[in-house]
C-alpha positions, 0 to 999 in steps of 0.5 A: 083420896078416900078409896072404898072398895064397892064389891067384896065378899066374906064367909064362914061356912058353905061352899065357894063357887068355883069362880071364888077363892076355893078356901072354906073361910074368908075373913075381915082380918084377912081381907084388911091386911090386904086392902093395908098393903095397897092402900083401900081404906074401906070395902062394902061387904056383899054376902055371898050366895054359899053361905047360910049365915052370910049376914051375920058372918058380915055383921060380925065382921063391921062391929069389929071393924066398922070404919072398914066394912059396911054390908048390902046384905039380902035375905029370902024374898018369896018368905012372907017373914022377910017384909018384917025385916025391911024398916029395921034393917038398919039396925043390924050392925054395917047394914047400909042396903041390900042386894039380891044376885037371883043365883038359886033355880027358880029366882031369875024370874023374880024380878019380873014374875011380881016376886018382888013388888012388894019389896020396891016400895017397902025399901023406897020407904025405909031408905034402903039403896038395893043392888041387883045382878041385873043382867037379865033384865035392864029395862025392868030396872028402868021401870022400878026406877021410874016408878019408885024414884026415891028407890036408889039402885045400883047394877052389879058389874056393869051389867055384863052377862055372866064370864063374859069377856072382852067386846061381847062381854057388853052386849048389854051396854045400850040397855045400861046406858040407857037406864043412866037417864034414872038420877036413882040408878047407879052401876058398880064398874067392879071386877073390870079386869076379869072382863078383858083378856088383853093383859094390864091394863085391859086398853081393849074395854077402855071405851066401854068404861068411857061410855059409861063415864060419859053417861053416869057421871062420877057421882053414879059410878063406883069403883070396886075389885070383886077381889076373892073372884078377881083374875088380877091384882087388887092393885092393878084394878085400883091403878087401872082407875087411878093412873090408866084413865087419862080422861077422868079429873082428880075430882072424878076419881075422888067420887069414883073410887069411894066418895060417891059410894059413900054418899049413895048408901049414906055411910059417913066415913 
């Protein structure tokens, strides 16, 4: 079984939050011999907020390696220049997409305040699946996709508001499954293990990952770690998927757990 990690960071220079691991670098290197101990083959790069050359530090990383990394990479979305870089960002080494998190004083209105308009129809054009921190505003990601619906999406960890946990943690579940009516809407079911306080493997928030089985399916649900900010082992978020969820199929946990991720953001492995 192919295994694809959705959600992992790196970084050369800048400042973890302190949700991270507190080291001043996280490198590929590093992050592969993990991933060799407990068997993922593969991780999609998001570029943290923290660092200023987050992209390049990534790019740098899937030259190197680019059977095990591909990137979602961002830039400045109220910068004029950033329109010019849609159409050839491609181009870049890794780059499959893009994701905006919406972290800086200031952006949490963008997705609303017509900021990003402009950026709906540019990466429907060039092809470019956009992730979101979407929390704040799921059903404003219900009207992008009806309006765009060559636009794929995907919600970052399953749409929970920020360091929540356990039965409030999703609060926001109706609103998520909601937008499962949109065949260009996907969710990243990543970091699971740090929204339950019940220990491994985490029985409490079973049903809520069941609810969004049931509504995504397992071509529009990938399986993730969110490893540098994870609190548990990379293994126990791999085999709270591979060997906990009695109702998912081995065809499922294929999809799950790398192969629908890959064909979401076209990248052939």
């Amino acid at each position: 079984m192919l295994i694809v990690d959705a959600h992992v960071h790196l970084w050369g220079s800048g400042k973890p939050n302190t949700a991270h691991r507190q080291i001043p670098v996280q490198t590929g290197e590093a992050l592969i011999e993990e991933m060799d101990a407990i068997g993922v083959d593969a991780a999609v790069i998001q570029p943290p907020s923290w660092d200023p050359t987050g992209n390049e530090f990534a790019s740098a990383a899937a030259a190197k390696h680019p059977k095990r990394f591909a990137i979602l990479g961002s830039f400045p979305l109220d910068k004029p220049e950033s329109r010019l870089l849609v159409d050839t960002w491609k181009q870049r080494p890794g780059m499959k997409g893009l994701r905006f998190t919406f972290a800086q004083p200031g952006q949490d209105t963008w997705p609303t305040d017509g900021t990003m308009d402009w950026l709906w129809p540019a990466a429907e054009r060039a092809g470019l699946p956009v992730a979101l921190a979407a929390a704040n505003f799921l059903p404003t990601v219900g009207t992008i996709a009806a309006r765009y619906p060559g636009l794929r999406l995907t919600i970052d960890h399953l749409g929970m508001p920020v360091r929540t946990t356990d039965d409030a943690g999703f609060v926001n579940l109706p609103m998520l499954l909601d937008l499962a009516k949109y065949p260009n809407v996907a969710v990243k079911t990543t970091a699971v293990p740090s929204n339950s306080t019940a220990p491994y493997p985490y029985r409490n928030i079973h049903k809520y990952l069941r609810q969004i089985y049931d509504s995504f399916g397992p071509e529009r649900m990938f399986w993730g770690s969110d490893i540098t900010r994870l609190n548990a082992t990379w293994k126990q978020c791999l085999t709270l998927f591979t060997e906990e969820f009695d109702w998912l199929t081995p065809a499922d946990k294929e999809l799950i757990m790398g192969r629908a991720l890959c064909r979401w953001i076209d990248w052939n492995l």
